[in-house]
C-alpha positions in Angstrom: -41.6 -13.7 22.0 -42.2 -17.6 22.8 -40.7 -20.5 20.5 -44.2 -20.8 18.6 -44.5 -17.1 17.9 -40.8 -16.5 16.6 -41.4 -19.7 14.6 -44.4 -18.2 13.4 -42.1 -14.7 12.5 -39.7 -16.4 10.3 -42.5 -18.7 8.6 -43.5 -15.7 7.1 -40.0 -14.7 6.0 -38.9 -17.5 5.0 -38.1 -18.7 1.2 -37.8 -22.1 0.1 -34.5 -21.4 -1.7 -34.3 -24.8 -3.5 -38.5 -24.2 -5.1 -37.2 -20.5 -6.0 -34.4 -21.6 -8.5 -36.6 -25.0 -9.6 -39.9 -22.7 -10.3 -38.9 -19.5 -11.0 -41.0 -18.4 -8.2 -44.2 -18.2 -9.3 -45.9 -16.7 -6.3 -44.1 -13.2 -5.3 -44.1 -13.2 -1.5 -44.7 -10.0 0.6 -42.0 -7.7 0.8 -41.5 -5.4 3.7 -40.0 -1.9 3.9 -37.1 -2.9 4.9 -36.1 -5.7 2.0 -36.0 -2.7 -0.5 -33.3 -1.3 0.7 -29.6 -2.6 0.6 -28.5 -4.7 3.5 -31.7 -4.4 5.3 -30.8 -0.4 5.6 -27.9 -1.4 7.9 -26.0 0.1 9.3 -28.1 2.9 10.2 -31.1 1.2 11.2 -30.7 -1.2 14.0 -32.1 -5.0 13.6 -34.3 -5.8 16.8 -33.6 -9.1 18.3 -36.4 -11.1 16.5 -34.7 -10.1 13.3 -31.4 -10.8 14.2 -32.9 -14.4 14.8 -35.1 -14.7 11.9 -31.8 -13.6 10.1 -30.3 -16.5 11.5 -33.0 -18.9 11.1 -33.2 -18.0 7.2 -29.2 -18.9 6.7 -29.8 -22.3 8.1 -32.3 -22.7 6.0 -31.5 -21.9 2.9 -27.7 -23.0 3.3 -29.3 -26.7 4.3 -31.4 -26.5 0.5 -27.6 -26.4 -1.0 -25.7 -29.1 1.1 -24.7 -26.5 3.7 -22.9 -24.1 1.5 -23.9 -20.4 2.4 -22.2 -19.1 -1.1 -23.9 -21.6 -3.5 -27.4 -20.4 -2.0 -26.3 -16.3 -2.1 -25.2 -17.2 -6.0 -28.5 -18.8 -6.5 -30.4 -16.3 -4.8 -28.3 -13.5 -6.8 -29.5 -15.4 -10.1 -33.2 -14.9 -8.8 -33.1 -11.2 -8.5 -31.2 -10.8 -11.9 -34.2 -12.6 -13.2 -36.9 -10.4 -11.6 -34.7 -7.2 -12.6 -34.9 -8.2 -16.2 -38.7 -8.3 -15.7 -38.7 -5.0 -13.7 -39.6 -6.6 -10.6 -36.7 -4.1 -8.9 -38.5 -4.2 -5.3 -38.7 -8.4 -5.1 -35.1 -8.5 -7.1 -33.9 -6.2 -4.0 -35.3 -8.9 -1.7 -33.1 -11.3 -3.3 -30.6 -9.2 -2.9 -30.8 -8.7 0.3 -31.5 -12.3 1.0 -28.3 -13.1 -1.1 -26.2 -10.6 0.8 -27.5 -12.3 4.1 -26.3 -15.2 3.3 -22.3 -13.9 2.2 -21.5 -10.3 2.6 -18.4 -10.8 1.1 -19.9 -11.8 -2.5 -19.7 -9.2 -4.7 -23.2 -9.9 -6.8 -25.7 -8.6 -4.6 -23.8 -5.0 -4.0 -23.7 -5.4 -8.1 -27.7 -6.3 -7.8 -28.4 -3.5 -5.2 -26.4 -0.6 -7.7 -28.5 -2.0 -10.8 -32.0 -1.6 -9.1 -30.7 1.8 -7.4 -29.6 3.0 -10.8 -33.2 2.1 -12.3 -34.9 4.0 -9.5 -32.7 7.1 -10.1 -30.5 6.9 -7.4 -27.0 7.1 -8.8 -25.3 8.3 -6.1 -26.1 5.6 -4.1 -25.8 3.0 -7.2 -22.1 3.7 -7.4 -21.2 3.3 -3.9 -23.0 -0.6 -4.1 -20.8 -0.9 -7.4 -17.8 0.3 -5.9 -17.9 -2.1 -3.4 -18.8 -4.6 -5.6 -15.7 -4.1 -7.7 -13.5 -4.3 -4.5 -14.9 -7.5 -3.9 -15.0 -9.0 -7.5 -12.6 -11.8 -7.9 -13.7 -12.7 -11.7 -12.1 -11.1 -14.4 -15.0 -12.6 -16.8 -17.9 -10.5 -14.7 -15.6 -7.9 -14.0 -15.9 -6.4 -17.7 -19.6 -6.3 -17.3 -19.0 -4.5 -13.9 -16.7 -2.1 -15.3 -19.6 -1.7 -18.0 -22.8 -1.1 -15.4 -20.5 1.1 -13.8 -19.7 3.2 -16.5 -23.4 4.0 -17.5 -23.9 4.9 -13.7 -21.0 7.2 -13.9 -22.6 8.8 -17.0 -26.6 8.6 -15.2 -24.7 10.8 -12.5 -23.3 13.3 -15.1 -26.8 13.5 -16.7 -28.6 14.8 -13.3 -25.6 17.1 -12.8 -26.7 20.4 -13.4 -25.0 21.7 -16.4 -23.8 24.9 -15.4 -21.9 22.9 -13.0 -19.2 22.6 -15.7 -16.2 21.1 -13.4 -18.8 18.6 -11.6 -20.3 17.1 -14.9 -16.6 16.9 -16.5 -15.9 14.8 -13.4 -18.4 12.2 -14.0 -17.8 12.0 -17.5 -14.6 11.4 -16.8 -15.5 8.8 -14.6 -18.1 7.0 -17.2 -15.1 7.3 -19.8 -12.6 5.6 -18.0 -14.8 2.5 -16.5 -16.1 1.6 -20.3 -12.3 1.8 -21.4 -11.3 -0.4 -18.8 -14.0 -2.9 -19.3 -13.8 -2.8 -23.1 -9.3 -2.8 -22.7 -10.7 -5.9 -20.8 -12.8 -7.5 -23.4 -13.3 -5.7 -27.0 -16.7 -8.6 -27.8 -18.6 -7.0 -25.2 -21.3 -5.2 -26.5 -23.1 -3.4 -24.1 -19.5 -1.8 -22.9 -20.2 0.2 -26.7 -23.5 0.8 -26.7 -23.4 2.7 -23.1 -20.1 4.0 -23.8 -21.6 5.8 -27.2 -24.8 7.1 -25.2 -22.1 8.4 -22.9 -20.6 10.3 -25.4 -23.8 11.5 -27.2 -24.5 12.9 -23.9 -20.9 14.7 -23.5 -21.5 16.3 -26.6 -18.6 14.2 -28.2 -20.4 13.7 -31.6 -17.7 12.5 -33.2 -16.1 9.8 -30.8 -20.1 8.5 -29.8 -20.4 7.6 -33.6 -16.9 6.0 -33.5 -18.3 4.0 -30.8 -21.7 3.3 -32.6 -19.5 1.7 -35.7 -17.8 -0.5 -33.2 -20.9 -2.0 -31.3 -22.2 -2.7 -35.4 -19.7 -4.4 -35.6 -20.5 -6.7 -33.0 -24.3 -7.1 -33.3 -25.7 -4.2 -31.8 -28.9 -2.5 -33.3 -29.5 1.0 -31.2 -32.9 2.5 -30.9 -34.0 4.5 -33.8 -34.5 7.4 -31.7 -31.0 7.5 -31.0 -29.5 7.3 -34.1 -31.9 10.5 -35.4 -31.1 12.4 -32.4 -26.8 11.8 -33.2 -27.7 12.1 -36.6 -29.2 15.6 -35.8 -26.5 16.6 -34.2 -23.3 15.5 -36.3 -24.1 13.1 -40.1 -23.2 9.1 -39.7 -19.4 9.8 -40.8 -18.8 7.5 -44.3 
């Protein structure tokens, strides 16, 4: 591949990091196979050598749009794909992802970004391994409690899509789900959704009683649950006075 070509290649690629966070990125570029899956799919599949230098070419770039600092432009990048999560954009918020994890491997938000967008495909298992590595990584006690949080509901997604005869397996992952929301909430009592997934949790474990316990609290703080929910608890064990 000459000079003109592999500049051509990463033309392509490339993302003006410092337009993305200015316009919100109006125009959604293309996104290739391989951008929707964590790190590129690595390490099983194998970057080829014009990758490896468009991967390069990207950093400089992108770094250069924040004064040379590789983590400013994986934070900003991480703040992109939260963005196009919350509009269920998951494929392009796994670009950024990926584009974020590029840039510092060793920043816990895009293995956070990669669990949330794995979880809303349906993929627990593989969302909890991104957010266990993102809570080895995690250096911020303030984000942590969210972590601890997102975690909790994948714990309890896992346990869901256990099959129920499986008694020993689906006690596990409650378990699991039941000790992440105590730690986060232990953490941090204000934050909401920490209650709200920790009483779906529970309505799901059958735990009637402790999921309307947990109801009261996130009240308390602001939360208004789907109708739908409250019926189906309500069908199940009365509001206690």
């Amino acid at each position: 591949m000459g000079f003109n070509d592999r500049l051509l290649f990463v033309a392509k690629r490339l993302i003006f990091v410092a337009s993305i966070v200015l316009s919100g990125c109006a125009m959604q570029p293309t996104i290739r196979s391989d951008e929707i899956l964590p790190m590129y799919g690595q390490p099983e599949a194998i970057r080829s050598d014009e990758q490896k230098w468009a991967d390069e070419e990207f950093i400089k770039q992108a770094a250069a749009s924040f004064s040379g600092s590789r983590e400013r432009a994986s934070t900003a990048l991480w703040r992109e794909g939260e963005e196009q999560v919350d509009r269920g954009n998951l494929d392009f918020a796994m670009k950024r992802y990926n584009q974020s994890w590029l840039l510092n491997p060793n920043n816990y938000r895009p293995y956070w970004g990669f669990g949330r967008v794995l979880a809303q495909k349906e993929k627990p298992d593989e969302a909890i391994a991104q957010l266990e590595r993102a809570l080895q990584l995690i250096d911020d006690p303030y984000q942590k409690v969210a972590l601890l949080s997102d975690r909790g509901m994948v714990y309890s997604q896992k346990a869901f899509y256990t099959n129920a005869e499986n008694k020993r397996e689906l006690a596990h992952w409650f378990e699991l789900a039941n000790a992440s929301f105590e730690e986060s909430t232990s953490m941090d009592a204000s934050y909401k959704n920490s209650w709200f997934g920790w009483a779906r949790s529970l309505y799901f474990e059958g735990r009637y009683a402790e999921a309307w316990v947990k109801v009261k609290k996130a009240r308390e703080l602001g939360v208004s649950f789907p109708i739908s929910f409250i019926k189906s608890l309500g069908e199940k064990m009365t509001e206690p006075q």
